[in-house]
C-alpha positions in Angstrom: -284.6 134.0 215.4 -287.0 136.6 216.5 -286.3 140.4 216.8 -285.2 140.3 220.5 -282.6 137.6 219.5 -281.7 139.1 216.8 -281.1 142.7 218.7 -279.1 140.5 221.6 -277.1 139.1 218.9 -276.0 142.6 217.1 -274.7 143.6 220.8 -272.7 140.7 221.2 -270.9 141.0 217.6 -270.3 144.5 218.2 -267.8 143.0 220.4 -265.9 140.8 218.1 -262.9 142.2 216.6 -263.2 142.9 213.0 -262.6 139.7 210.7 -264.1 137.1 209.0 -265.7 135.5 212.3 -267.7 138.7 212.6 -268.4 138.9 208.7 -270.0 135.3 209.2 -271.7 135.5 211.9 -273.3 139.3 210.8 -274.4 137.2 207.2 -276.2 134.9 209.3 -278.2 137.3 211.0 -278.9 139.3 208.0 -280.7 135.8 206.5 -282.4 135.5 209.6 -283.5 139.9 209.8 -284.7 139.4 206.2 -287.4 137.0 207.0 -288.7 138.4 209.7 -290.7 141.9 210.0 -288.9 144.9 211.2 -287.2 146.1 208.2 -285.2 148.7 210.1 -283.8 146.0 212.0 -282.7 144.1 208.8 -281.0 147.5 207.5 -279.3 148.0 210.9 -277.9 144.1 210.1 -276.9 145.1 206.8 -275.0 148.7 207.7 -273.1 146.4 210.3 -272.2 144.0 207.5 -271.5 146.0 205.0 -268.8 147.9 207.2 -267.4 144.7 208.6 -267.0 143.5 204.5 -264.5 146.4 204.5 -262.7 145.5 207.4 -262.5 141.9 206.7 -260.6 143.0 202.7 -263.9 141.8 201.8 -265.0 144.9 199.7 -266.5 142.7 196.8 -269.2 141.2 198.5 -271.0 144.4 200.0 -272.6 145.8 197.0 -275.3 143.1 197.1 -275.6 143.6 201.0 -275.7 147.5 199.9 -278.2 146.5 197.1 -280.9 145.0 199.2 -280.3 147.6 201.8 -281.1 150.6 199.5 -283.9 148.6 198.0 -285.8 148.5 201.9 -284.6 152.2 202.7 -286.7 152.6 199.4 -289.6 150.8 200.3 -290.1 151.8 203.9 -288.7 155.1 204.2 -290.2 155.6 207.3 -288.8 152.8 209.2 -285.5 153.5 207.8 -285.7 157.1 207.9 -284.0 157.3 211.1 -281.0 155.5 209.3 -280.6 157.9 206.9 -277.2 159.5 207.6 -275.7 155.8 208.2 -277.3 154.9 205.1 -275.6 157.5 202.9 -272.2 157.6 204.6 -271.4 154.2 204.3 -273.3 154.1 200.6 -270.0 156.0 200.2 -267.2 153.6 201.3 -269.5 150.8 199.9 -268.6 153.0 196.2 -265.3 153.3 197.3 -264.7 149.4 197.3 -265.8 149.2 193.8 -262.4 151.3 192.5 -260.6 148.3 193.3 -262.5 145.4 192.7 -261.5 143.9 188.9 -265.0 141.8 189.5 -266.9 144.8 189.2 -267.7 146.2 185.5 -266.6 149.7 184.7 -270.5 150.1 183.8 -271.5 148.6 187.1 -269.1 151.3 189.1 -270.1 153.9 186.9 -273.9 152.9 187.6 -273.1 153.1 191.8 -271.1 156.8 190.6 -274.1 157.7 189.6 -276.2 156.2 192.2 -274.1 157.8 195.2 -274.1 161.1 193.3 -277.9 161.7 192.7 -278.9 160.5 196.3 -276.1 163.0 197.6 -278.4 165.5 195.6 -281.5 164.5 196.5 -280.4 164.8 200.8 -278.9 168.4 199.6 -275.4 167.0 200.9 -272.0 167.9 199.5 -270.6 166.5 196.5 -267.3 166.5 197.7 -266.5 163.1 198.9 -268.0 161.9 195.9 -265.9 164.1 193.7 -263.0 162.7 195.8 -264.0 159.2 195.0 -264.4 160.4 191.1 -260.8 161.6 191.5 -259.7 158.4 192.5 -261.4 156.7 190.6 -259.7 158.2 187.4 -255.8 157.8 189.0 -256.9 153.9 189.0 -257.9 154.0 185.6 -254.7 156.0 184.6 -255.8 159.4 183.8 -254.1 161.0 187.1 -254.6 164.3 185.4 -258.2 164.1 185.3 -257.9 162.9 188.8 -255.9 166.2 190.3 -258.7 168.4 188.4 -260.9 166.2 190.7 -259.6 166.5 193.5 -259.2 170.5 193.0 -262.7 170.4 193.0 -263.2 168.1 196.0 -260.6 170.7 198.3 -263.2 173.4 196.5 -266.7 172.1 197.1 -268.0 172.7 200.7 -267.4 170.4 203.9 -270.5 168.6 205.4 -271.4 166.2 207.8 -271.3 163.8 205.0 -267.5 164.4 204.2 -264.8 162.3 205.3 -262.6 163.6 208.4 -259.8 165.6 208.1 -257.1 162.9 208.4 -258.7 160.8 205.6 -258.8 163.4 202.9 -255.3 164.8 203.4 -254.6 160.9 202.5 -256.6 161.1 199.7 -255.0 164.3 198.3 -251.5 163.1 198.8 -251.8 160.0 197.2 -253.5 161.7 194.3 -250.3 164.3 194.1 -247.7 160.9 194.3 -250.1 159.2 191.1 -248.2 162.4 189.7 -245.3 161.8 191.0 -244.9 164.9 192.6 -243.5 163.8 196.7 -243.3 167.1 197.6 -247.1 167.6 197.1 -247.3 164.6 198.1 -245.8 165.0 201.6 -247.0 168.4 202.1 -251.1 167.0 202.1 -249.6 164.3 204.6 -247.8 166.3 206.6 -250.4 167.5 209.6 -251.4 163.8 209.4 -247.3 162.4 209.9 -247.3 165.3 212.9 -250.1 164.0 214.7 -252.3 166.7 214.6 -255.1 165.3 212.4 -256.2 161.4 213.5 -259.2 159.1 212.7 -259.6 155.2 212.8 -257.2 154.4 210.1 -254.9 157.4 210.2 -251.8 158.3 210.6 -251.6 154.0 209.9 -252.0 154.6 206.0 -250.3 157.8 205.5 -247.2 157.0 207.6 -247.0 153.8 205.4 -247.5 156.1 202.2 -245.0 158.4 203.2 -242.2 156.2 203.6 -240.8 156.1 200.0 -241.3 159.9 199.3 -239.8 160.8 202.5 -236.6 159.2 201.3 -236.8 160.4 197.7 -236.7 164.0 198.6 -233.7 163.5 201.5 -235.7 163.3 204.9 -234.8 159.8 205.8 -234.4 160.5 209.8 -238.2 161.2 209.2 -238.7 158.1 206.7 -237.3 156.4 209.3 -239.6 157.9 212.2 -243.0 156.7 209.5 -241.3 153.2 209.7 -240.9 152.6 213.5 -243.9 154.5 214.2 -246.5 153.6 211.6 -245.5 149.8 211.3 -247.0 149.0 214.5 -250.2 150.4 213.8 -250.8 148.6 210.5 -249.2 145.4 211.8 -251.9 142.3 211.4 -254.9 144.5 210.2 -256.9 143.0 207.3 -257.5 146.1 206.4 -254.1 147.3 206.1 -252.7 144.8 204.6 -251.8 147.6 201.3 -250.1 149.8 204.1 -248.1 146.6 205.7 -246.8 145.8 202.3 -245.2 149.1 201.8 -243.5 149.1 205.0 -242.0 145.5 203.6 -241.0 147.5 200.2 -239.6 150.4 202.4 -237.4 147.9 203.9 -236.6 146.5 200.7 -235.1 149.5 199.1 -233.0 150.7 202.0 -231.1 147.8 202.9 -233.2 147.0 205.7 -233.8 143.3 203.8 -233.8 141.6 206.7 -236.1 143.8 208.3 -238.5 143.2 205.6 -238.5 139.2 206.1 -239.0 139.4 209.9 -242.1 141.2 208.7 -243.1 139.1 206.0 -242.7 136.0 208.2 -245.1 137.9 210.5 -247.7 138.2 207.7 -247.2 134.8 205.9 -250.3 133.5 206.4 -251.8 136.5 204.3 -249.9 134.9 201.4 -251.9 131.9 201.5 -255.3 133.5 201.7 -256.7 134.9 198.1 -259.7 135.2 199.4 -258.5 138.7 200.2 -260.3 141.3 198.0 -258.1 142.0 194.7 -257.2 145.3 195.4 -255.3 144.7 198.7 -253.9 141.7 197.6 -252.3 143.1 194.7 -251.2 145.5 196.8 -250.1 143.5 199.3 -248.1 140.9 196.9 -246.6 143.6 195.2 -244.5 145.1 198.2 -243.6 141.6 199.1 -242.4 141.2 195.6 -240.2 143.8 195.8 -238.3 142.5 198.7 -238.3 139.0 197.1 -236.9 140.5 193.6 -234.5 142.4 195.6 -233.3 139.3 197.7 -232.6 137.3 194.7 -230.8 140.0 192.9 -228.8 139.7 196.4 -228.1 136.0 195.8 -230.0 134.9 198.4 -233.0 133.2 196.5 -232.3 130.1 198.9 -233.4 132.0 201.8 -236.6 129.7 203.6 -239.6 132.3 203.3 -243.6 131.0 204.6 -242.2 127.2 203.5 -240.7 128.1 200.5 -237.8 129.7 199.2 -237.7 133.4 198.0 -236.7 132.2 194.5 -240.0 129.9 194.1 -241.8 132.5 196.1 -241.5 135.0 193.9 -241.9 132.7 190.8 -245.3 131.6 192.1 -246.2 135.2 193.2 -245.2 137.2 190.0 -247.4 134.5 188.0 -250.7 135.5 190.5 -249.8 139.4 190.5 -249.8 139.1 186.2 -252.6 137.4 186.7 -254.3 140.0 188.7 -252.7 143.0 186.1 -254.3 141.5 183.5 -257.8 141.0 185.6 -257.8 145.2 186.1 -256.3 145.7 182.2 -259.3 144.0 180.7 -262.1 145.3 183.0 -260.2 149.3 182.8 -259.3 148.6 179.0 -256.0 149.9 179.0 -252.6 148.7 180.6 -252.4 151.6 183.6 -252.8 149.0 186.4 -250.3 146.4 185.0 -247.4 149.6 184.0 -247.9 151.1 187.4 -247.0 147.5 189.1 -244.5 146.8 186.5 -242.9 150.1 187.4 -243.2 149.4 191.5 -241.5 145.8 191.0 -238.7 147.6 188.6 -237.5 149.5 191.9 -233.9 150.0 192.9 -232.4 150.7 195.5 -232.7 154.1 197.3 -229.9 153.6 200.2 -227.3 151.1 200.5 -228.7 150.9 204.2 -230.7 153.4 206.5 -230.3 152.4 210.2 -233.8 152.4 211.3 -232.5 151.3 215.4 -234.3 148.3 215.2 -232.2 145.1 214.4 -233.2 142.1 212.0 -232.3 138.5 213.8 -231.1 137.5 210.1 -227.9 138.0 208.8 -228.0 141.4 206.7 -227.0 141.7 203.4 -224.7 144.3 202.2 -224.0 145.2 198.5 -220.9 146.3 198.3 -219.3 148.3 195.0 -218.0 144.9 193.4 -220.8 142.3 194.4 -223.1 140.9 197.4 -221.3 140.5 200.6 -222.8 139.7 204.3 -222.0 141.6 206.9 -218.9 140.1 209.2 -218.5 139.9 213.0 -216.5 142.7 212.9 -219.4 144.9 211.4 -218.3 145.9 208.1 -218.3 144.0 204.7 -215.7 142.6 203.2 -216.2 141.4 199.5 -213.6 138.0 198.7 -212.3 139.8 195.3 -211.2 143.0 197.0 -208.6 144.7 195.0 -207.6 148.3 194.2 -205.9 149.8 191.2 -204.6 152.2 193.6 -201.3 150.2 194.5 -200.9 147.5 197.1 -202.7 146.5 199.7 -202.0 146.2 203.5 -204.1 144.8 206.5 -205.0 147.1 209.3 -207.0 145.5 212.2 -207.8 142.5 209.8 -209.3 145.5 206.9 -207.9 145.6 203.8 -206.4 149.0 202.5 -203.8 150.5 199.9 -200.9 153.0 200.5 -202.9 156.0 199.3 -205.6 155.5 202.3 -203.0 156.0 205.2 -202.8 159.9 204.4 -206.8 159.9 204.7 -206.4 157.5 208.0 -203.9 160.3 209.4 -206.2 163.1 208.7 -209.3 161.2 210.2 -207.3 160.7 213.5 -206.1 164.5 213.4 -210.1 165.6 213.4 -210.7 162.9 216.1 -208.5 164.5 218.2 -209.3 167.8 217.6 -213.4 167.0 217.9 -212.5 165.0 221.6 -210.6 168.2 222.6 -213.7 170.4 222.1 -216.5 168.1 223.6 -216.5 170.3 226.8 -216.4 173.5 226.0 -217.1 173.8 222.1 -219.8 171.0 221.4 -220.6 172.1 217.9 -217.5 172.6 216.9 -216.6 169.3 217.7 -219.4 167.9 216.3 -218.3 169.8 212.9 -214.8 167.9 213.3 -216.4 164.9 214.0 -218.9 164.6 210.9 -216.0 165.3 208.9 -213.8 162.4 210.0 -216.4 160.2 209.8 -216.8 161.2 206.1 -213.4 160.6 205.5 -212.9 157.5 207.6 -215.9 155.6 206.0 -214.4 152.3 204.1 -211.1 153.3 205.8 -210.3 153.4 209.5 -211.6 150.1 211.1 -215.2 149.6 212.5 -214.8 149.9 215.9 -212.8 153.1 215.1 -216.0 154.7 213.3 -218.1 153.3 215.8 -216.2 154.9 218.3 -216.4 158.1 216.2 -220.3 158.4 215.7 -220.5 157.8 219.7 -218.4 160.7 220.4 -220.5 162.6 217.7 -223.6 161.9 220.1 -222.4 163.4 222.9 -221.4 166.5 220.5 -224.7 166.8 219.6 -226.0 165.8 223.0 -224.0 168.9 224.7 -226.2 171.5 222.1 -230.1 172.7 223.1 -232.7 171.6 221.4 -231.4 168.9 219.4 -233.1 166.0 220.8 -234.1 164.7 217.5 -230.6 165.1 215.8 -229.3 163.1 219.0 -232.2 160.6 218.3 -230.5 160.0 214.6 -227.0 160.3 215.6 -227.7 157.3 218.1 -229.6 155.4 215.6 -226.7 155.3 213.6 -224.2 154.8 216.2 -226.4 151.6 217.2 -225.7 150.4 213.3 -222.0 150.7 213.7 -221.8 149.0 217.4 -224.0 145.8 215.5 -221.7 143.4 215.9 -218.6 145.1 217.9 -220.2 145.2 221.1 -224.0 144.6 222.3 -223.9 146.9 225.4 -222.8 149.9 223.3 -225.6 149.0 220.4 -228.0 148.7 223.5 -226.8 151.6 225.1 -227.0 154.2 221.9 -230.7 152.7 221.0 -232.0 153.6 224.6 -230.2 157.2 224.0 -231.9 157.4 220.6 -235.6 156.1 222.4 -234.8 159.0 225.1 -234.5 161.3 222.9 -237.3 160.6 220.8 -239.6 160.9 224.0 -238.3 164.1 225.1 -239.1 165.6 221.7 -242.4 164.1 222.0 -242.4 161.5 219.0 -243.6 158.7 221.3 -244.5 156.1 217.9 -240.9 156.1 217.2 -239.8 155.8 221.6 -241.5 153.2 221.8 -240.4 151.5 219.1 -236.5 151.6 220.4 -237.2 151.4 223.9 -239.1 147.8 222.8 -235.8 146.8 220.9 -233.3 148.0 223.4 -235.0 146.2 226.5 -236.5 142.7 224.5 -233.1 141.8 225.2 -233.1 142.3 229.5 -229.2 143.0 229.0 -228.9 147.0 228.6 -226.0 148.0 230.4 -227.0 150.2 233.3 -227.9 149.6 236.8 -231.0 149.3 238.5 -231.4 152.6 239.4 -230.8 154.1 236.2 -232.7 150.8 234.4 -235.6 151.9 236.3 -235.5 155.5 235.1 -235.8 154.2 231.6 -238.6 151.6 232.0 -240.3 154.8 234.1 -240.0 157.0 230.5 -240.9 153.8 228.6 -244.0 154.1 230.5 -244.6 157.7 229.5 -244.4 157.3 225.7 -246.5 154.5 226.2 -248.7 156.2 228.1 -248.7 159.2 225.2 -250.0 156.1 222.7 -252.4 155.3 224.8 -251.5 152.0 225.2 -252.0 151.7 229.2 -251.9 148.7 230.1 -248.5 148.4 228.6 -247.3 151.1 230.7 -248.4 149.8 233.7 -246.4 147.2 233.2 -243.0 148.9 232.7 -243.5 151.2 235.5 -244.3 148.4 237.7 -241.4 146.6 236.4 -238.9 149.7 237.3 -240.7 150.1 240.4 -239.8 146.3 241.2 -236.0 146.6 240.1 -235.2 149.2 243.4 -237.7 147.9 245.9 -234.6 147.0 248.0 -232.6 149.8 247.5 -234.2 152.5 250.0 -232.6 155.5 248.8 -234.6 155.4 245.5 -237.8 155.3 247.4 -238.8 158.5 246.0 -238.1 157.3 242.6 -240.2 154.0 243.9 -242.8 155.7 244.8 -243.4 158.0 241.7 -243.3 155.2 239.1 -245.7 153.4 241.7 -247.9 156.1 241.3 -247.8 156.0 237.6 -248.4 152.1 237.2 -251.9 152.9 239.0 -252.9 155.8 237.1 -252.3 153.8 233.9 -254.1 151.0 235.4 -257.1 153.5 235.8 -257.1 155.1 232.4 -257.5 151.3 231.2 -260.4 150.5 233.3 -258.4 147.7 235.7 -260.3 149.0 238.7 -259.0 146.1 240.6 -255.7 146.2 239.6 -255.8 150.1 239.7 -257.0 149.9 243.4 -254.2 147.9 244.7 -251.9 149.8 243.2 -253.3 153.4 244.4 -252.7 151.6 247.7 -249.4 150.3 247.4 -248.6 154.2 246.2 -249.8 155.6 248.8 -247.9 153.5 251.5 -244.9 154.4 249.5 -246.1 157.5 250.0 -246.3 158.1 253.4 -242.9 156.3 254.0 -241.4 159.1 252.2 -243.6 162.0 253.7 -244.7 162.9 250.9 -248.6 163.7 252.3 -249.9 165.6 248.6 -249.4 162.6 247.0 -250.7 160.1 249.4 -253.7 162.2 249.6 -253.7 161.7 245.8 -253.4 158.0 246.1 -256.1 157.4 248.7 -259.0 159.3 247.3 -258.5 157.3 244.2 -258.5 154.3 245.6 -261.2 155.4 247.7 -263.3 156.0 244.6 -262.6 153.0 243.3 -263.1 150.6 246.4 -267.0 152.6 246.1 -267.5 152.6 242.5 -266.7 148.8 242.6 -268.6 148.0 245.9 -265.3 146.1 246.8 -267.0 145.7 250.4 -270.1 146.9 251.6 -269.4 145.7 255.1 -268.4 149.0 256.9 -267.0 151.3 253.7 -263.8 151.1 253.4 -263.8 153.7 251.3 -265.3 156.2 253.8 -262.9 155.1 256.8 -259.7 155.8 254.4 -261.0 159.4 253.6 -262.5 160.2 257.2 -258.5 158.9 258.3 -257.3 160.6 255.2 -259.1 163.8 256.6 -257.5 163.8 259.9 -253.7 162.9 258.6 -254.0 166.2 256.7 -255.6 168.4 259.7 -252.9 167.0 262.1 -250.6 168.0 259.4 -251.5 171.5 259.2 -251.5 172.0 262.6 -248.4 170.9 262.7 -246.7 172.4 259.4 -248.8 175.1 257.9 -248.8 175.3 254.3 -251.0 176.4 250.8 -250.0 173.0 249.4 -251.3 171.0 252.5 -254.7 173.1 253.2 -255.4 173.0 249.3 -255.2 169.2 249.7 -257.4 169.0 252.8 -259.7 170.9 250.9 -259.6 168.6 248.0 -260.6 165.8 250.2 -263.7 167.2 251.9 -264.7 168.0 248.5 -264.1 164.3 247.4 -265.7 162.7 250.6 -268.7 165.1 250.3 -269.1 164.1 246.5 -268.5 160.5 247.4 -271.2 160.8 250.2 -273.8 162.2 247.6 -273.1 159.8 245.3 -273.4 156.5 248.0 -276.5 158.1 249.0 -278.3 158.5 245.3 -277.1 154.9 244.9 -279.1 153.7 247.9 -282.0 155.6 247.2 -281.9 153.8 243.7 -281.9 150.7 245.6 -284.8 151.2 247.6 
């Protein structure tokens, strides 16, 4: 291959997603770079491989790609010169990949310390990231002392354009704090990255999958739950993440969410099959799935069918490859830190019997009850065979078992019922004080579809108070849990009140997540009016994520489910109007066209001229940007008929909103007119 085809070649696999297709196909050029001539051409090949190594969980193999790279940036510093900032930032994640990898002597990561250090001298850049790295570096080895002192001096030494963003050191310097076991640290680095106002590449992914088990420990599970249903989905299937998927697994493990944790497991199984993952992640990885494998069997379910096996030979064949990995890091570190610290994770209990997370497992859930493992019943609550009471004899209510002393604590639950009901209208929080108490009392009492019935009510306390959208959105959640079982259009119904809530308050990672799990099932329990309404706000939080196309899709869906009832064409025509500004923001020019279009007929049936205006110069922008059809400009007869719509209009109806609109579109068509005239001259 010659330079050109090499160059044509780099373009193309800057395209390819990240992955061992792009790893191969990058190693092939880098063979074919290092014979020919233009070195900075062959580093150019090497950055792009050596990046793509960490993406692909293949952090072992870059140091030689990193070796020869340095070794030409050397010898021709003037052809490489103009890589020199690429060359030193990712001479830093290239170090990085050497904390984990058991391959590597402690000598030979010392030497690349070292290495990174004095050319971070020589440039004049800060030593900060590498004194991060040194801080990490000790925690591995077990010295997470030494590592805080570290990192004290990392947060101390100056910021350059050679330190890492934000979002990636407040990762750092939490998980730093948690190697000391301190979650309140801990959470308090991660914190502006779990609000959303610090981002990069890989963050809040890693943090939010960090966070999970902290967040419980120190009593925030609504928000524990929040990292799960919004930070799963942006680790699921990445390589890269595979460290962040498998603490999502453990999370599930270790709040009776097991079920939860298969599902996801089954999702990732063919990551247990592939060692060729780098030893770091995979450790990582194998030990969250461990945890939920330990944590079935101690259920009694080591029969379970997990990736064509059973958990109980799962875990049998997977603690054997995770000691064999300890004992890979113990000999290479010299001490025992690596195999105590994933002795300890494995030795995990339990932190909640169950946390209702809102989104349900299609597997039976197990419940540990106070005398052994039970599964739950149709009926929604768990009934262990053996269960007897010391307390005196026991009667069956509503087909639950229950002794003499309970009915006093029944009566008493049904007297705060009553009086929370009462106060709904007028006194919300009062009733919602009643109501939190009865259900205290009442649990493992009153019959399910009583407490169900119960925590409903308690939503609608909660729901009647200002600015308690998020204490709605974990009331619901738990009302959901209780439904499970009793009755699918009250689960459905509470886990679209819970996703409503969430998007009001602006936590679109965790909307989305329960607006995906209340409609997967096409059966929530509301009209088409109303069903519409919620795709429409679907749509938003979507929208808020970024994911577009997606939202294009469940506006267009709500617009679809009342295109024959005409007094929702307002409504029509809004979501309408949405589905082809999200099909703009993701570059579906086509699509987006049509849909401007279609809005702005809607549009003008309802007489609503703004936002027809609206609609027609962006379609009219598009239909020139894509040359949809030279023949006679299309574009220019919708705007020049656009234009006289709106003077007829204000001859008609003076007003500011109208003659601001007119104005808006001579602006447009005069833009548009400059534009189509540049592009013809750049023709000629």
């Amino acid at each position: 291959m010659d330079a050109t085809e090499i160059n044509q070649a780099l373009g193309q696999i800057s395209r390819l997603p990240q992955g061992r297709i792009r790893v191969e196909r990058l190693e092939t050029l880098a063979a074919a770079a290092k014979s020919g001539s233009d070195r900075q051409l062959e580093g150019r090949v090497l950055l792009e491989l050596a990046e793509s190594y960490a993406y692909a969980s293949e952090r072992d193999l870059a140091p030689v790609a990193y070796g020869r790279l340095l070794q030409i940036y050397d010898e021709y510093p003037a052809e490489l010169g103009p890589l020199t900032y690429s060359v030193h930032w990712y001479l830093k994640w290239m170090t990085w990949g050497l904390i984990d990898n058991p391959a590597i002597p402690l000598a030979t990561v010392h030497r690349w310390f070292d290495e990174l250090e004095s050319r971070y001298r020589q440039r004049g850049y800060s030593l900060r990231p590498v004194l991060a790295l040194r801080a990490e570096l000790a925690c591995k080895l077990g010295d997470p002392a030494e590592g805080a002192r570290l990192h004290e001096a990392a947060m101390a030494a100056p910021r350059d354009s050679m330190s890492d963003c934000d979002a990636c050191e407040r990762h750092a310097w939490g998980v730093g704090s948690a190697a000391l076991a301190d979650d309140a640290a801990a959470l308090a680095h991660w914190q502006p990255v779990i609000d959303g106002e610090l981002t990069c590449n890989e963050e809040p992914h890693r943090v939010l999958a960090e966070a999970l088990l902290p967040l419980v420990r120190t009593g925030r599970v609504a928000e524990a739950r929040g990292a799960h249903l919004a930070g799963y989905p942006l680790a699921r299937h990445s390589d890269s993440l595979r460290p962040s998927v498998a603490l999502h697994i453990e999370f599930c493990a270790l709040t009776g969410n097991e079920g939860r944790g298969l599902e996801i497991l089954a999702e990732h199984a063919r990551w247990l099959a592939d060692p060729g993952a780098d030893a770091g992640a995979r450790l990582s990885f194998l030990t969250g799935v461990c945890v939920l494998l330990r944590r079935l069997a101690t259920l009694g379910l080591g029969h379970l069918p997990v990736a064509s096996s059973t958990v109980d030979s799962l875990l049998a064949e997977l603690d054997t490859e995770i000691a064999g990995l300890c004992t890979r890091y113990d000999l290479r570190n010299g001490n025992t830190s690596v195999s105590t610290r994933i002795a300890a994770r494995l030795a995990a209990q339990p932190l909640l019997e169950r946390l209702p997370l809102g989104v349900r497992s299609r597997l039976r859930q197990p419940i540990v009850s106070g005398r052994g493992v039970t599964m739950a019943t149709s009926a929604g609550h768990a009934v262990a065979p053996d269960e007897l009471t010391a307390s005196g004899p026991i009667r069956v209510v509503g087909g639950r078992p229950r002794t003499v002393a309970a009915d006093d604590r029944i009566a008493e639950v049904r007297r705060l019922s009553e009086l929370g009901t009462a106060c709904l209208a007028g006194a919300p929080a009062e009733a919602e004080a009643r109501l939190r108490e009865a259900l205290s009392i009442g649990v493992g009492i009153v019959p399910a579809e009583e407490l169900a019935r119960l925590s409903s009510q308690l939503v609608t306390a909660i729901a009647g108070q200002p600015d308690r959208d998020i204490d709605v959105a974990d009331a619901a959640v738990r009302a959901a849990a209780r439904w499970e079982g009793l009755s699918e259009p009250d689960l459905l119904h509470h886990t679209v009140i819970a996703a409503r809530a969430f998007r009001r308050a602006e936590r679109h990672g965790e909307a989305v997540a329960l607006f995906e799990e209340a409609l997967a099932s096409n059966s929530v329990p509301y009209p088409a009016a109303e069903l519409a309404v919620v795709l429409g706000q679907f749509g938003e939080s979507l929208n808020a994520l970024r994911r577009y196309e997606d939202a294009a899709r469940q506006f267009a869906a709500g617009a679809q489910l009342i295109e024959q009832e005409p007094d929702r064409l307002e409504l029509r025509a809004e979501l309408a109007m949405s589905a082809a500004k999200a099909l703009d923001r993701c570059d579906q020019d086509e699509a987006a066209m049509a849909a401007y279009l279609r809005a702005a007929q809607l549009c003008g049936e309802l007489g609503r001229l703004a936002w027809r205006a609206h609609c027609v110069r962006a379609a009219s922008w598009l239909q020139m940007w894509t040359n949809e059809a030279v023949d006679g400009k299309p574009w220019l007869s919708a705007m020049h008929g656009l234009i006289d719509e709106l003077e007829q209009a204000v001859r008609q109806a003076p007003s500011a909103e109208l003659t601001d609109e007119l104005a808006e579109t001579r602006r447009h068509l005069d833009e548009m007119l400059d534009a189509d005239d540049e592009d013809w001259s750049a023709d000629q």
